[in-house]
N, C-alpha and C positions, 0 to 999 in steps of 0.2 A: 725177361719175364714180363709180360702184358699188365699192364694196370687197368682197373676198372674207375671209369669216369661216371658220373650220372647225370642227366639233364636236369636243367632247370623247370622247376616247376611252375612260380610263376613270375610277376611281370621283377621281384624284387628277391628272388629266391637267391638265398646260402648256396655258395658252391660245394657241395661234399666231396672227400678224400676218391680224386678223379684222376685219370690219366691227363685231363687238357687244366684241370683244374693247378695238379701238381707242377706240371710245368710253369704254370703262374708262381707258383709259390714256390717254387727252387728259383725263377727269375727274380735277383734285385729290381727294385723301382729305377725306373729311367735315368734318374737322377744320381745315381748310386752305377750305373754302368759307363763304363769308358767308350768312346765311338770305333776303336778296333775290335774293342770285346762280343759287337752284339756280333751276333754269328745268328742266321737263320737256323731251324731246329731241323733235323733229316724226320723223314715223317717213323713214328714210332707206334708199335703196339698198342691197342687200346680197345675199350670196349664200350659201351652204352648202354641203356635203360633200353629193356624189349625188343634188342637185338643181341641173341647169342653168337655173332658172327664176332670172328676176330678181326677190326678193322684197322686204318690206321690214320694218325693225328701228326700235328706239324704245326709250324709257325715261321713266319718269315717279319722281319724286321721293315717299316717303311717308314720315312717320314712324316710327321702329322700335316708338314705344310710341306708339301713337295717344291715351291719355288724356295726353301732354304733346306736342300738337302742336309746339312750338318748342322741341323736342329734339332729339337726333341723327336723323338725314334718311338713309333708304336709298332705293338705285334701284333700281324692279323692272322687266326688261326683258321687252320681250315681240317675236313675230315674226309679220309676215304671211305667210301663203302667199296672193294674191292671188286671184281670183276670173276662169276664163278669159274667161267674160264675161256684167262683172256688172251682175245684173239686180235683185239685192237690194243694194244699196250700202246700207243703212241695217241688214242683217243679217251675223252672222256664225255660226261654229259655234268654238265654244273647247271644244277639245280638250285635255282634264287628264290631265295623267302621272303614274304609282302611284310603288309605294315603303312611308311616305312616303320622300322623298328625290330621288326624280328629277327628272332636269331635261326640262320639256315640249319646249324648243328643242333638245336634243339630238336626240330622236325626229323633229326635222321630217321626214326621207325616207319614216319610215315612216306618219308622220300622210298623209304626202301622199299616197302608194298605195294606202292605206287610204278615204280620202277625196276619190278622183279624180271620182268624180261629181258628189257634194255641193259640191267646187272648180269645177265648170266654171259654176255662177250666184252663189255667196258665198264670199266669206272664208274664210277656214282661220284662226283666231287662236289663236297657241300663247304663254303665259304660263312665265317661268320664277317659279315660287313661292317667295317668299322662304326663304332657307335652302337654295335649290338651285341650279346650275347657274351663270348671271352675276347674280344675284338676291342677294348677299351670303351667298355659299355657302358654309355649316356646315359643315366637311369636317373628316375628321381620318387623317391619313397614316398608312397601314400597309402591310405588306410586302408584298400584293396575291400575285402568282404567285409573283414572283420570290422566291426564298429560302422560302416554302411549301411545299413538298416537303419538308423535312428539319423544319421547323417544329414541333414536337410542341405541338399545340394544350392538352394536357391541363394544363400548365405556365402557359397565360396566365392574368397578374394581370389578371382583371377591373377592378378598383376604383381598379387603379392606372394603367392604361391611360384609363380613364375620365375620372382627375383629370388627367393630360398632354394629354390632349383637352382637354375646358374651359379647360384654362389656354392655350392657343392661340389658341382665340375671342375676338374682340374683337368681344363682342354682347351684348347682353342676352338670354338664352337663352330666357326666360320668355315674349316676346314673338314667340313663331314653331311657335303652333298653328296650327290650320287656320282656328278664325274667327277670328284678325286677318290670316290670309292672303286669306279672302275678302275683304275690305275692300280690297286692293290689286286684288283680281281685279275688282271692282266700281268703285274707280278708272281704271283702265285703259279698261275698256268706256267709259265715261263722257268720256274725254276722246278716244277712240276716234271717238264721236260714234255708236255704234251702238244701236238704239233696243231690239232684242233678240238675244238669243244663243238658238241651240238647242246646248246640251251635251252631251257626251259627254267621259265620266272611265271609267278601266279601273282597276280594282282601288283601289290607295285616291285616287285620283281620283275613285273615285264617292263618296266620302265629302265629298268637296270638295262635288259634284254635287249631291247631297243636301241640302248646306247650304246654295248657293245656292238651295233650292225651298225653303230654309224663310226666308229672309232678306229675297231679293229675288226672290219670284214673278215680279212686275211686270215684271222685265227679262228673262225667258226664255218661246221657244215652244211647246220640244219639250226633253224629255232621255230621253238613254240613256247605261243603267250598264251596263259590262263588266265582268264578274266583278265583282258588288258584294258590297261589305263593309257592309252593313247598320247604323244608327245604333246598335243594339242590340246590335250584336257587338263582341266585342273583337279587334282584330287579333293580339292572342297566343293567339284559339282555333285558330289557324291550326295547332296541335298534331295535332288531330283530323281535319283536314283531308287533311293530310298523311299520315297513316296510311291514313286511306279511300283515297288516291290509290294508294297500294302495293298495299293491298288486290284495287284492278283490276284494275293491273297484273300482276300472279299468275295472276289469272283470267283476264285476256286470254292468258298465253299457255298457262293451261291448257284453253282453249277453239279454241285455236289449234293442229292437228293436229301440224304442224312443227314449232311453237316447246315443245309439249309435249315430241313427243317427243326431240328434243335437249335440253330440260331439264325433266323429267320431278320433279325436287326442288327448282323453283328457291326456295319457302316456306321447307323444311329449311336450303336453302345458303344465304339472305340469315340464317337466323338462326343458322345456325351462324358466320357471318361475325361476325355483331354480338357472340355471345358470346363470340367469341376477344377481339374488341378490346374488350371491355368490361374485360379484365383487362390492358389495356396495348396502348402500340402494337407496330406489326408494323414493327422497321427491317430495310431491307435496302439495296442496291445499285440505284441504274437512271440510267436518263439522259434530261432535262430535254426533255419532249415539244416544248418552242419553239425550246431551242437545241442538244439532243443533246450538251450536254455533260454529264461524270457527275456527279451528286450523289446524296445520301442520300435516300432516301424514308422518311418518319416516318407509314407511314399507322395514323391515329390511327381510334376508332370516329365521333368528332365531323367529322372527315375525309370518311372511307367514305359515312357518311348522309350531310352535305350536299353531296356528289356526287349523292347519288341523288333527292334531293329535287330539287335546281336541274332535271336532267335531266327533270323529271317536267314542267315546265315547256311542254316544246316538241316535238312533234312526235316529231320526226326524230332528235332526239337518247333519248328516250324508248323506241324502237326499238334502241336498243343496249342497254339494262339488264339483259334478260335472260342475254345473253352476260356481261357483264362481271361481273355478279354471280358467275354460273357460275364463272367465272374466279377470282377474289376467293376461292371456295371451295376452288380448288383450291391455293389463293397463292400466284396471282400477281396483282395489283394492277396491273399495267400498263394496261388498256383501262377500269379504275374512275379513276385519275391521268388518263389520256385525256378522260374527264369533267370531271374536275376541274379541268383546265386551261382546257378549252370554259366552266366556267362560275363560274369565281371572279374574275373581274371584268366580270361582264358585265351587271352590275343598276347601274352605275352611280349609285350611291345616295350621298348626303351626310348620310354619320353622325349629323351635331350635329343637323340640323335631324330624319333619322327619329328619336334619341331624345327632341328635346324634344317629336315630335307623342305617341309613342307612351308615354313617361315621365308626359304630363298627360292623354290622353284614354282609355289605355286601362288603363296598370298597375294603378292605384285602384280599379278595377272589383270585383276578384274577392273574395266571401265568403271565408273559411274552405273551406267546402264547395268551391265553385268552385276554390278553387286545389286540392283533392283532386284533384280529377276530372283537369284539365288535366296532372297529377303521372299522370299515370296512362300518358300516351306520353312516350317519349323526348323528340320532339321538344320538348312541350309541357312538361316535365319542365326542360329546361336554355336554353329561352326564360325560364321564370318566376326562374330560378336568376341568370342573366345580366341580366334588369332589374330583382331585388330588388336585385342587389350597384352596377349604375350608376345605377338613376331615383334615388335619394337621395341622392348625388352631382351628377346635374343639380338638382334640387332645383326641379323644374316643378310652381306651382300645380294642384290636381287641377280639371279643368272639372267645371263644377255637374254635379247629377245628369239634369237635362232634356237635357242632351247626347244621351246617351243613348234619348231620347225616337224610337218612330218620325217618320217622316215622312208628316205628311195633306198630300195635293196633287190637283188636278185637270188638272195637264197632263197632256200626251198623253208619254207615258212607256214608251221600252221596255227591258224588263230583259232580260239574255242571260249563259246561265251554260253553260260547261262542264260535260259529264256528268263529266271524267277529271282535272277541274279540281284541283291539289293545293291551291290557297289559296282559292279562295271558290267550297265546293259550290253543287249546285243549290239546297240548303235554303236557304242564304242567300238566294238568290234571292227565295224565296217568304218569309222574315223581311220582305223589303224591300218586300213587296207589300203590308204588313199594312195601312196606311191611303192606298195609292196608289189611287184611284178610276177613275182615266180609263188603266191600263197595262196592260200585258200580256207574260208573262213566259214567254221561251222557251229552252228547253233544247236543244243543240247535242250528239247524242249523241257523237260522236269531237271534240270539242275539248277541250283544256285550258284553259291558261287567256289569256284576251283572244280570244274569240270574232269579234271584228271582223275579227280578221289571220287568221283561219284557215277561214272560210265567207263563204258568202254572205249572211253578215250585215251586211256595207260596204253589198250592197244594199238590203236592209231600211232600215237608217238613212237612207238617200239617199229613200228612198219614203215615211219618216217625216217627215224635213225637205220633203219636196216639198208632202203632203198637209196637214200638220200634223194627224195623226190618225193612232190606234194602228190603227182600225176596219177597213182595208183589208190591213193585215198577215199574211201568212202565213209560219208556219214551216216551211212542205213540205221547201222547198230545203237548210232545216239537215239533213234525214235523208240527203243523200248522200253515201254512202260514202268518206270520205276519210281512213282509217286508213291507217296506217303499217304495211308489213311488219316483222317481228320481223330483229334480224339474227343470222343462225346462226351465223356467228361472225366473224371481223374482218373478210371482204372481203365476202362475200355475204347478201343477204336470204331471206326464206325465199319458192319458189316463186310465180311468178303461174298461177292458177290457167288451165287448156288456154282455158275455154269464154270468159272477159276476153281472154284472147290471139286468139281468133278474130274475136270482135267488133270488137277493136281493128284488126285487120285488113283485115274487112268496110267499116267507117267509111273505112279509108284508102282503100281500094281507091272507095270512095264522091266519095271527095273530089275522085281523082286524076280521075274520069268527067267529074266536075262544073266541073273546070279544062277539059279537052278539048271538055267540050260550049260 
């Protein structure tokens, strides 16, 4: 009989009475299991949150530190979305979730819609990676939304937060980069009984991605990287990034008739914003966008920008910035809080495990010089601030310097970047291509960032995995227009333009012919 699992909601969420869940909780702790007892799980019935489909769940037993195989034993779970019908039974596509931090199995709905093509002949396999999700997940408790609002971020003890974190973990932290996580990713496949994977990782999932083409060639068809992070980049350039994506954004709505002329200053007023709070926060009075009830708003400048940043993320939420900033300059902060709430817990990330990827694979990176540069934006200014005072604290061996090394490959490979992308430009893009042979690398002019979920780039992937080859790919279909209206202010967008509204019209009126005939 199937059991029903439910995802996690957010970065610190209760597991509820679940099929991957139950399995936790019929397994004794580590501690309590004998080293013949553990037996890997056969994958079993199960289901999820906004997928009616009957999938199936599994766990396999590994080592936390593979150089002492008969040491403590963690389980890394993984999920099927099954195949509607499958014709490659010896193939699948595993799908890698960013961060680091995230959990793959959490995303199953949206892997699935994402992926509804490439599901109807193979597998869907989602991996939760260790340090994420039900994967012996590195997390560490904090105030999330609730009680955030009055919060005054400028006040938080780094180092000491840091150390009540670690002391919570019951882990060896040292053992939860990305290559000993591949090695679980690779056992998996392995007892999966699949002869090749074609991959697909978005954002630092391509970094996973990457690694499996340098590790295990042999057991992949095809990959593509969404918004890649490149072997040669540090995920704390993410500074600069972030700034170019503001930068657009300005220009988009100064390019933009309506949204100009409704904010005609909106450069001025985001920096006059930033220079008020740079000298303190802004308190006042308001009421608790979730539950309306009153509390203090402490909006800090650390506050203000990672509202805007996250927002830059998505669409649709990214069409509000112009307003709210506006707003912000006028003080009042209610529709920037409105942000703020949309997106402070919605990366779902497990702390311990992004600081031990991020503590050993990229902090150690940067010259003297290098850490100038990154000092030189905000953002990238109080990233490098906030993991000199915790990565020595984690205390995560630094990976060699080949780490770093690009990536030489001959598979068929396609890379896909965001033009408006805030964390992995197009440039990145073309870093990744440096020794890729057989890829080809397209740029999606209105996307941000995870190009899969926002064009017709599901089909492209689906026509990669089908062909196995970049050769027949085109990016035509990424050029159409699918920008978001600016919103003029809380309730409306900015006009559709007459001769779109006639069209749209014309097609209807096409449609309705075409039912009658």
């Amino acid at each position: 009989m199937a059991t029903r699992f439910t995802r996690q909601q957010r970065l610190i969420a209760l597991l509820l009475p679940t099929c991957l869940a139950l399995l936790l909780l019929s397994q004794p702790t580590w501690a309590d299991v004998k080293q013949e007892d553990r037996q890997d799980s056969q994958p079993e019935s199960c289901y999820v949150d906004d997928l009616p489909d009957r999938l199936r769940c599994g766990a396999i037993w590994v080592p936390e530190n593979y150089a002492k195989p008969q040491g403590k034993q963690i389980q890394i779970h993984y999920l099927i979305l099954p195949a509607i019908k499958p014709s490659f039974e010896k193939e699948a596509l595993l799908a890698i979730a960013g961060g680091p931090g995230q959990s793959a199995i959490d995303n199953a709905a949206s892997f699935d819609k994402i992926f509804t093509k490439v599901r109807q002949q193979r597998d869907i396999l989602l991996i939760d990676q260790r340090g994420t999700g039900l994967s012996n997940q590195l997390t560490c408790e904090g105030a999330g939304f609730e009680g955030g609002l009055a919060f005054n971020d400028d006040e938080l003890d780094i180092a000491a937060e840091t150390k009540a974190c670690l002391a919570k973990i019951d882990a060896d932290v040292s053992q939860y980069g990305s290559e000993t996580a591949l090695k679980d990713f690779e056992a998996v496949r392995q007892a999966l009984g699949y002869q090749k994977l074609h991959l697909y990782g978005i954002s630092y999932g391509t970094r996973m991605a990457q690694l499996y083409m340098r590790h295990y060639p042999e057991a992949l068809a095809t990959v593509t990287l969404d918004g890649v992070v490149p072997m040669q980049q540090s995920v704390l350039n993410i500074g600069d990034a972030i700034g170019r994506a503001i930068d657009l954004l300005i220009q988009d709505c100064q390019g933009n008739a309506l949204c100009h002329q409704e904010f005609p200053n909106l450069k001025a007023e985001l920096e006059q914003v930033e220079a008020l709070l740079s000298q303190g926060p802004q308190i006042s009075q308001t009421r608790d966008p979730l539950t309306n009830a009153p509390t203090q708003l402490t909006m800090t400048r650390a506050k203000f920008m990672g509202a805007i940043r996250m927002a830059l993320y998505m669409p649709n939420v990214r069409a509000l910035l112009p307003h709210a900033i506006h707003q912000a300059a006028e003080g009042n902060y209610q529709a920037i809080m409105g942000l703020y709430a949309l997106t402070v817990n919605s990366t779902g990330i497990a702390a311990g495990m992004h600081s031990a990827v991020v503590c050993g694979e990229d902090w150690h990176r940067f010259s003297k010089d290098e850490r100038q540069q990154i000092g030189q934006s905000y953002f990238g200014r109080e990233m490098l601030k906030a993991f000199d005072l915790s990565c020595p604290i984690w205390h995560i061996p630094a990976a060699d310097a080949s780490f770093a090394a690009p990536i030489a490959s001959n598979l068929p490979t396609l890379v896909l970047s965001g033009q408006i992308d805030p964390a992995t430009p197009p440039s990145w893009g073309e870093l990744a291509m440096a020794k890729l042979t057989n890829a080809k690398h397209f740029v999606a002019p209105y996307a941000t960032h995870g190009v899969a979920y926002q064009s017709c780039a599901n089909t492209l992937i689906a026509e990669l995995i089908g062909s196995g080859s970049v050769d027949g790919l085109s990016q035509e279909c990424l050029s159409k227009d699918i920008s978001r209206n600016f919103y003029l202010n809380a309730n409306t967008v900015e006009a559709i333009p007459q001769d779109t509204l006639s069209q749209a019209k014309l097609n209807d009126d096409q449609q309705q012919g075409a039912r009658h005939d």
